[in-house]
C-alpha positions as CSV (number, residue, x, y, z in Angstrom):
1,X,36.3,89.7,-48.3
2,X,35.8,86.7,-46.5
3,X,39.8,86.4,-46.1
4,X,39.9,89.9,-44.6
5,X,36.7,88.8,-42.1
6,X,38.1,85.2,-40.7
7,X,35.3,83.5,-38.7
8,X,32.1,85.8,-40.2
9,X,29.6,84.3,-40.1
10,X,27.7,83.4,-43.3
11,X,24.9,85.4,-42.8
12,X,26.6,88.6,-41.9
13,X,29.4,88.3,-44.7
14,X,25.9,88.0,-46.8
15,X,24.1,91.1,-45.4
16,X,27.9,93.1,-45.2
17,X,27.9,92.3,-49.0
18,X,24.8,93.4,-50.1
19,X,25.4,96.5,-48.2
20,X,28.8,97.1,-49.6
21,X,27.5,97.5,-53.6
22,X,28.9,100.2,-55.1
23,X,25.9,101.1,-57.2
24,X,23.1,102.6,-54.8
25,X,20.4,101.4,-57.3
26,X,21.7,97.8,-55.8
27,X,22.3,98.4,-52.3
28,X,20.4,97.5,-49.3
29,X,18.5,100.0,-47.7
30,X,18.2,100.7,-44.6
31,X,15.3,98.9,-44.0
32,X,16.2,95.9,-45.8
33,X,19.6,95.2,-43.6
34,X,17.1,95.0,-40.4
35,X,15.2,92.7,-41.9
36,X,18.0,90.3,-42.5
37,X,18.0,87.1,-40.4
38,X,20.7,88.5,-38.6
39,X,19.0,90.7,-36.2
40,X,15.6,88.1,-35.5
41,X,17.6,87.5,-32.0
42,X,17.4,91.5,-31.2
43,X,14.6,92.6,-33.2
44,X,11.5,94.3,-31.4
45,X,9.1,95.1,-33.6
46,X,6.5,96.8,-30.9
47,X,9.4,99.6,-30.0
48,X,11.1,100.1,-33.6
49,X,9.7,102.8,-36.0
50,X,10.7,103.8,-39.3
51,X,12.6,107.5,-39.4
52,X,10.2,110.0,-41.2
53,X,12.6,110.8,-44.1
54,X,16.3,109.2,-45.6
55,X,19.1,108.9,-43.6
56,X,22.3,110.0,-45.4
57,X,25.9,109.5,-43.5
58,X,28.7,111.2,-45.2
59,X,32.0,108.7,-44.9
60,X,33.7,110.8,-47.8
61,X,33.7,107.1,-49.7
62,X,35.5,107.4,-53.3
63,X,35.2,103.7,-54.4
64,X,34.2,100.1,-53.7
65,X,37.9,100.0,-51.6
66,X,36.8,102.6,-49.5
67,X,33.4,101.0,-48.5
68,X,35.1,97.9,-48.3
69,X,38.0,99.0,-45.8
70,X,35.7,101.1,-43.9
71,X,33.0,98.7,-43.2
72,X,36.2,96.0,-42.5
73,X,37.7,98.8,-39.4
74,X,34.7,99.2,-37.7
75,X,33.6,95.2,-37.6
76,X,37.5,95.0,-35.9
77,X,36.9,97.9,-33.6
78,X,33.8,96.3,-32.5
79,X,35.3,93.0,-32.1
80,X,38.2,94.3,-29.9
81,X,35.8,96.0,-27.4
């Protein structure tokens, strides 16, 4: 992935790949992403609250690949903007 992510830093390509396995039982929760390193610069623990039940987006995702390439198109929209 890092090849398809030139210039990533290596603590996002870390948290982007924990988020990206396949098997739910191993993938980061919510929760655990925004309490990666990554966001200590933005984080405001006085104004954030935890949602009262799961969050569950539907991206029609069918394998790995489509995680993968999904996650990959919006980190290059947000890069262009």
């Amino acid at each position: 992935m890092k090849s398809r992510l030139p210039g990533i830093e290596e603590g996002i390509m870390e948290l982007i790949s924990k988020m990206l396995h396949f098997n739910p039982d191993d993938r980061y929760t919510a929760q655990e992403c925004i309490q990666s390193k990554v966001f200590d610069d933005i984080r405001s623990l006085d104004i954030e609250k935890p949602s009262p039940k799961k969050v569950v987006v539907n991206l029609n995702i069918q394998s790995q690949q489509d995680a993968v390439d999904a996650l990959i198109e919006e980190i290059n929209c947000l890069r262009n903007h």
